[in-house]
C-alpha positions as CSV (number, residue, x, y, z in Angstrom):
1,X,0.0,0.0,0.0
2,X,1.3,3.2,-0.9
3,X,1.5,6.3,1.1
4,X,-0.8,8.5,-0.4
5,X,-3.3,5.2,-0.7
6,X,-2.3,5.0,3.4
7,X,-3.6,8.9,3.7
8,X,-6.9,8.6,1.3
9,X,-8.1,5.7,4.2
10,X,-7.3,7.8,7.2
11,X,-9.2,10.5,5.4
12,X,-12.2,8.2,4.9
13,X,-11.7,7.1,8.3
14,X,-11.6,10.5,9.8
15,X,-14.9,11.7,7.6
16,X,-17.0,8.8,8.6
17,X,-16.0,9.2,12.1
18,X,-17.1,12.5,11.9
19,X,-20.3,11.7,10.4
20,X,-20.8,9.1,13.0
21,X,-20.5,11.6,15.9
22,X,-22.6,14.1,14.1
23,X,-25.4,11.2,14.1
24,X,-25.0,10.9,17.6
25,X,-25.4,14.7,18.2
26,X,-28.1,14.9,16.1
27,X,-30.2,11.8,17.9
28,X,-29.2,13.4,21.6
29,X,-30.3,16.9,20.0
30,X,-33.8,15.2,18.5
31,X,-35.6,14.8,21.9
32,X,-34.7,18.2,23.1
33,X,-36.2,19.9,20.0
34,X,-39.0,17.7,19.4
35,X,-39.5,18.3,23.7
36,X,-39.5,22.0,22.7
37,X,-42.5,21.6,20.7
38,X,-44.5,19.5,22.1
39,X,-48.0,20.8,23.3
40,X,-48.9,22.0,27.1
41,X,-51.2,19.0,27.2
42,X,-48.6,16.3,25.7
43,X,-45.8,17.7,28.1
44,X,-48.5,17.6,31.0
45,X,-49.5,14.3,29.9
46,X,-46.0,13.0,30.1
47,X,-45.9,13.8,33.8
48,X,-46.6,10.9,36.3
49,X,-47.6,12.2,40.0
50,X,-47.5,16.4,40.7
51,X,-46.8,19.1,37.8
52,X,-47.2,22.9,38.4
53,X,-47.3,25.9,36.0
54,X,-47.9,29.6,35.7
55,X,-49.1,32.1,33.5
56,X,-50.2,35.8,33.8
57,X,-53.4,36.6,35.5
58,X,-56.0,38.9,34.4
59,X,-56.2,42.6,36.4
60,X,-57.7,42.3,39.7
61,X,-56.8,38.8,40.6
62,X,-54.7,38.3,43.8
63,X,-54.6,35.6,46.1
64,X,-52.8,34.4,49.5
65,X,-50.8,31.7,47.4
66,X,-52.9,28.8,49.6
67,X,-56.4,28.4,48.6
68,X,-58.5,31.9,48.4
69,X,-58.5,34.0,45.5
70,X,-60.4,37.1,44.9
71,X,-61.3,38.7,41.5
72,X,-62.2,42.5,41.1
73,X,-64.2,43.0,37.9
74,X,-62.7,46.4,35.9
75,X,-66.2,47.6,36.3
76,X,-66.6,47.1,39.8
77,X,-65.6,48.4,43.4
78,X,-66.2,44.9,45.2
79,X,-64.3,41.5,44.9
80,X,-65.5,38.7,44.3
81,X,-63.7,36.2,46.8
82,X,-63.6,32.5,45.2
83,X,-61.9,30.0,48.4
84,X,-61.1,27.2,46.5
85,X,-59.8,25.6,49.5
86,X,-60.3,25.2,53.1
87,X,-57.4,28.0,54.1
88,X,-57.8,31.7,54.2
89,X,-56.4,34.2,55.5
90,X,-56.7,38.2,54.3
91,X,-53.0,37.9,52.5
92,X,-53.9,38.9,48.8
93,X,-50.8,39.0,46.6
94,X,-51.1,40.0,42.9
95,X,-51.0,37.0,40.0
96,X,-49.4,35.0,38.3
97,X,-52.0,31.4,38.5
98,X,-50.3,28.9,39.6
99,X,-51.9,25.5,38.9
100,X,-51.3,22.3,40.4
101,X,-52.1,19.3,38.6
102,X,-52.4,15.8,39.1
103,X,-51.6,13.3,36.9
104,X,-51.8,9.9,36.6
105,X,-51.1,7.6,33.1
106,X,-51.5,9.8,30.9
107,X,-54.8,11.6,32.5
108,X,-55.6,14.2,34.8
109,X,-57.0,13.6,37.7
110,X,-56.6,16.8,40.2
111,X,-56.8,20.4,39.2
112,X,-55.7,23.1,42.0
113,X,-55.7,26.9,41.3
114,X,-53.9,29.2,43.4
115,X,-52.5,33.0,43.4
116,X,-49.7,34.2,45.0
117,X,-46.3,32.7,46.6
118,X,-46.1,29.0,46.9
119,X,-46.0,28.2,50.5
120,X,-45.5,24.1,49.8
121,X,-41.5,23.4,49.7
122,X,-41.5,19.6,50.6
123,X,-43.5,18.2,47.7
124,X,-41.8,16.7,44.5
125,X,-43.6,18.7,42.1
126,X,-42.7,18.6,37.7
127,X,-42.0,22.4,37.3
128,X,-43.8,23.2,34.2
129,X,-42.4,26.5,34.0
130,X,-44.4,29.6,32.6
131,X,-46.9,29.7,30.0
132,X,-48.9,31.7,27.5
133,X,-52.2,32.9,28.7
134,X,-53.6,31.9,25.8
135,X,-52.4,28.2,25.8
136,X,-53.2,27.9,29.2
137,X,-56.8,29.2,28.7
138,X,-57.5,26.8,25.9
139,X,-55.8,23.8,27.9
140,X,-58.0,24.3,30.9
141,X,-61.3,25.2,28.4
142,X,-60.5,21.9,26.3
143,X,-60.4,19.5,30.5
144,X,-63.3,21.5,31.2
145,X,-65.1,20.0,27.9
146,X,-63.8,16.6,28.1
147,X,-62.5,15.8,31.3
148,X,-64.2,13.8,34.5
149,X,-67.1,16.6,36.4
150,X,-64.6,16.7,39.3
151,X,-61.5,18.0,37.4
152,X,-64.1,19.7,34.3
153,X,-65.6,21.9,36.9
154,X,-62.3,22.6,38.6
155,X,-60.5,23.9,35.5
156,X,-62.8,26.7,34.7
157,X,-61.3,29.2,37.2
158,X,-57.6,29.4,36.0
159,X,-58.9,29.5,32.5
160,X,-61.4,32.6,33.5
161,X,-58.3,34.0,35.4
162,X,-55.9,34.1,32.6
163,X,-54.8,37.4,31.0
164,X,-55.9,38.7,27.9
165,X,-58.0,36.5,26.7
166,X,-61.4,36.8,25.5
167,X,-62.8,34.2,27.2
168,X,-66.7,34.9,28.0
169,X,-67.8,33.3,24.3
170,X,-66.4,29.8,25.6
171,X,-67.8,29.6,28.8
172,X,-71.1,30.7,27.6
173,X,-70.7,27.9,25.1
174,X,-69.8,25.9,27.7
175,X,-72.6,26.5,29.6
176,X,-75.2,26.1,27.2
177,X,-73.7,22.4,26.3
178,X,-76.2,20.3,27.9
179,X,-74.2,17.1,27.3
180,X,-71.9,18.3,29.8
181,X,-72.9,17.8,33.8
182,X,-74.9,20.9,35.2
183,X,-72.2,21.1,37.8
184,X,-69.7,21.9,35.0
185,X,-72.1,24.4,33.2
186,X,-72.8,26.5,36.7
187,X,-69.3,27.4,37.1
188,X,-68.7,28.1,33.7
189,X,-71.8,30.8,33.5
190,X,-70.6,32.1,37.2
191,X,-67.6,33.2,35.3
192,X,-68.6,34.1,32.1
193,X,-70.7,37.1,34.6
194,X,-67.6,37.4,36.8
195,X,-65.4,38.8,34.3
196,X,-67.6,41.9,33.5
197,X,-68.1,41.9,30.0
198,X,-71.5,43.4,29.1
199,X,-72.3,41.2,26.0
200,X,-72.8,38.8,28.8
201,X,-76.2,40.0,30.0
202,X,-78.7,38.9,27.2
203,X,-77.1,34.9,27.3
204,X,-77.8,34.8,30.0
205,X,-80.7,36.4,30.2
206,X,-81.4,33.8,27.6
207,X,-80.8,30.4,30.1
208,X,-82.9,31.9,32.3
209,X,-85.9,32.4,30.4
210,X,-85.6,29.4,28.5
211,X,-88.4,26.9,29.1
212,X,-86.2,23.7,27.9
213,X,-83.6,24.2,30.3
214,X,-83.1,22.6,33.3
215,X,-84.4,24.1,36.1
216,X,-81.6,24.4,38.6
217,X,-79.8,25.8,35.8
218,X,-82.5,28.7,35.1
219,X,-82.3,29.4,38.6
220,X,-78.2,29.8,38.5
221,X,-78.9,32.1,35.5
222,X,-80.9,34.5,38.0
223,X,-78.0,34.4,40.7
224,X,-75.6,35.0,38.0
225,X,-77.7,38.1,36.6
226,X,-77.6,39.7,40.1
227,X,-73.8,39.4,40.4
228,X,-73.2,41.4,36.8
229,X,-71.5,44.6,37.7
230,X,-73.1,47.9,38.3
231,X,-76.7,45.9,38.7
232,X,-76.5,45.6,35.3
233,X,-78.7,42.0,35.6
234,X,-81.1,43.7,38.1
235,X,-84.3,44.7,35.1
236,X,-83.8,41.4,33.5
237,X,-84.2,39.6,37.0
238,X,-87.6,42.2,37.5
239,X,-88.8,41.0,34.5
240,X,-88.6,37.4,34.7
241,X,-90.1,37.9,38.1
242,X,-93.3,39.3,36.4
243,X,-92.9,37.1,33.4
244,X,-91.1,34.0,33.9
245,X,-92.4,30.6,33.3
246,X,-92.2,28.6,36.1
247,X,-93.0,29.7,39.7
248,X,-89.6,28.5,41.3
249,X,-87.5,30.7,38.7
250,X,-89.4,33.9,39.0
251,X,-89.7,33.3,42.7
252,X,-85.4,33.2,42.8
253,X,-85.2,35.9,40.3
254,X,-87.2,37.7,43.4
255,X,-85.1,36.7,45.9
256,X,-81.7,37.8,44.0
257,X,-83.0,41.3,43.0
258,X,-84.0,42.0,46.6
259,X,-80.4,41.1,47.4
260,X,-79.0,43.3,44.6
261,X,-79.6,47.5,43.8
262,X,-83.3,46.9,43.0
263,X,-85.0,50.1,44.4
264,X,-87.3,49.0,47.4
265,X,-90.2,51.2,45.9
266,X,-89.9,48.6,42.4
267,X,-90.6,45.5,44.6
268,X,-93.3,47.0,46.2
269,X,-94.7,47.5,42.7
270,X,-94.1,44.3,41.9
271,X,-95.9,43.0,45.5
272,X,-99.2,45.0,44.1
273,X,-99.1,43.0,41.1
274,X,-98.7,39.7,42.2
275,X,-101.6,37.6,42.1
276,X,-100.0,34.1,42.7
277,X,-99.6,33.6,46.8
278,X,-96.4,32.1,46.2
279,X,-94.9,35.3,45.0
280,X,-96.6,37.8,47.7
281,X,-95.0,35.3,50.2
282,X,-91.5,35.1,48.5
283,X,-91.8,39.3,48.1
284,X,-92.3,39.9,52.3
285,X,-89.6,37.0,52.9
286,X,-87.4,39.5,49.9
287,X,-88.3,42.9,52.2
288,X,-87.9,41.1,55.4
289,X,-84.3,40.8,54.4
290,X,-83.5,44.4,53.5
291,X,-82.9,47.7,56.1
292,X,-83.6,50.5,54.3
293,X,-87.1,52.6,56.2
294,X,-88.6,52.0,52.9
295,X,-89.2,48.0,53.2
296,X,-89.9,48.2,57.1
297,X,-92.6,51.3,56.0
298,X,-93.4,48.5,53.0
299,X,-94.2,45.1,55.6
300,X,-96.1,47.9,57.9
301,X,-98.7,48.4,55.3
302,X,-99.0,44.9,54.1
303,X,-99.5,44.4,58.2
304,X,-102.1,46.9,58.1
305,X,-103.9,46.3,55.2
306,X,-103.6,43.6,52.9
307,X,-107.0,42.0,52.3
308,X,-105.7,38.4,52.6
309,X,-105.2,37.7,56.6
310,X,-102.5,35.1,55.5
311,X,-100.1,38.1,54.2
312,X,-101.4,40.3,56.8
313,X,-99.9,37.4,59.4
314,X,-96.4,36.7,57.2
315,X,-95.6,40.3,57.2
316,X,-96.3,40.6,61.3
317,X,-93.8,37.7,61.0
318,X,-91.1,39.0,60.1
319,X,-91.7,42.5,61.4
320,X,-91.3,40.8,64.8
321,X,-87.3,39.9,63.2
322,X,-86.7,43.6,63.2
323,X,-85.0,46.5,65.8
324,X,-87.3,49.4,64.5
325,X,-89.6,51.8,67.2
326,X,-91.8,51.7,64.1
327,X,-92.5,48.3,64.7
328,X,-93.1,48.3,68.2
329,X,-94.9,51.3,67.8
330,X,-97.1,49.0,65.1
331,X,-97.8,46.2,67.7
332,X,-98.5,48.5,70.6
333,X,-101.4,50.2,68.7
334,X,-102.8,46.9,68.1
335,X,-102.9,45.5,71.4
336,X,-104.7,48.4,72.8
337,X,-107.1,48.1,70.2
């Protein structure tokens, strides 16, 4: 063998060795980049016991990095306080979500939310790291439409939390989707009114009044028209009072707009045009419950002179609840009649 044949095999030599380690890089470099972009759910999928990630939260959310987490519309002045867990204390720290998850083959099983510092350093927990807003939402929207009722229901309130994100549409999908358990659907229509958008009011305005809906559902509809910001649910909840189909519905869309900004002087109204005993009876329970003079002034006259003795009875009822001179003033004039 000659010399320069001797050189030409060390050269091929050399080359395939170095094509031999570059196939090595590349199959060590493959999972990393492939890793890189996988999904949130096939990453979270390939987790087996605790995972936890993060992602920016919406303005107004602040929690004590345990269990409560409290929500302040834009629109609003009040929170909305959400305990999601059995601790609370009044420590309210600003966003990001932080989301626990459980996972076991493959499947969720546990959905946690949280806001605020972790205070759990002994657990082995797969740091997910932070995410988009926008992946997170449509993660937790997606478990929320196909997972078990138990995790489903539990994975609405970091998607409703997440920044940025027009998210009202889904959950009034959500809600409307009667394949999924009514227990899924409440949360989902608590939230779409939680966030303060005011396209929200005639949808549901719409489960509420809807005959072919199931009942307990209707009547979530009416609590979730009294929380919309600025009372913006209160004539809707008037109206199916006067209007609405069943007895039960109008009798809780009474109940919530005597909790809300309804003026005292509308329910009265409203009392005056009942004709159904149920809804006299639900209306003195409704004024029994405020303190302004007007609905103590408001049971006084019912007391006096409602023509049915049964109303006339209810409304001495709960006059007797109340700490007014009006009141004992009332009942002394009648025992020295």
């Amino acid at each position: 063998m000659t010399l320069s044949d001797t050189s030409a095999r060390r050269a091929r030599v050399r080359r395939a060795g170095s094509l031999l380690a570059a196939g090595m890089t590349l199959a060590l470099l493959a999972p990393a980049a492939g890793s890189a972009q996988q999904s949130l759910a096939q990453r979270i999928a390939g987790v087996q016991g605790e995972a936890e990630l993060r992602f920016a939260s919406r303005p107004g959310v602040c929690g004590n990095g345990e269990g409560s987490i409290s929500f302040q519309s834009p629109s609003e002045n009040v929170s909305t306080g959400v305990r999601t867990h059995d601790n609370w204390d009044y420590d309210c720290e600003p966003g990001p979500v932080r989301v626990r998850l459980t996972v076991s083959n493959g499947t969720v099983t546990r959905v946690r939310s949280y806001v605020g510092r972790s205070r759990d350093t002994g657990s082995a927990v797969t740091d997910l790291g932070v995410v988009g807003a926008r992946e997170a939402t449509d993660y937790f929207l997606g478990l929320a439409r196909s997972a078990s009722e138990q995790v489903a229901r539990k994975a609405i309130t970091p998607a409703a939390l997440a920044d940025s994100v027009t998210v009202w549409p889904r959950l009034i999908e959500l809600a409307r989707d009667r394949n999924r358990p009514t227990d899924v659907r409440k949360p989902a229509l608590f939230w779409a009114g939680q966030i303060g958008e005011t396209e929200v009011l005639d949808p549901v305005r719409a489960i509420a009044n809807d005959r072919s809906e199931d009942e307990s559902m209707r009547k979530h509809a009416t609590f979730v028209l009294s929380q919309l910001p600025d009372g913006a649910g209160m004539p809707a909840l008037l109206d199916i009072a006067r209007h609405g189909e069943t007895i039960a519905v109008r009798k809780q869309a009474l109940f919530w707009a005597g909790q809300g900004g309804t003026p005292t002087a509308d329910l009265l109204g409203l009392y005056h045009e009942f004709r159904d005993p149920e809804l006299k009876r639900q209306m003195i329970f409704v004024l029994s419950q405020r303190d302004d003079s007007a609905a103590v002034d408001g049971l006084i006259d019912i007391a006096r002179n409602d023509p049915d003795h049964s109303m006339r009875k209810r409304a001495f009822f709960w006059l007797g609840q109340k700490d007014d001179p009006r009141v004992i003033q009332l009942l002394t004039s009648i025992l020295e009649k």
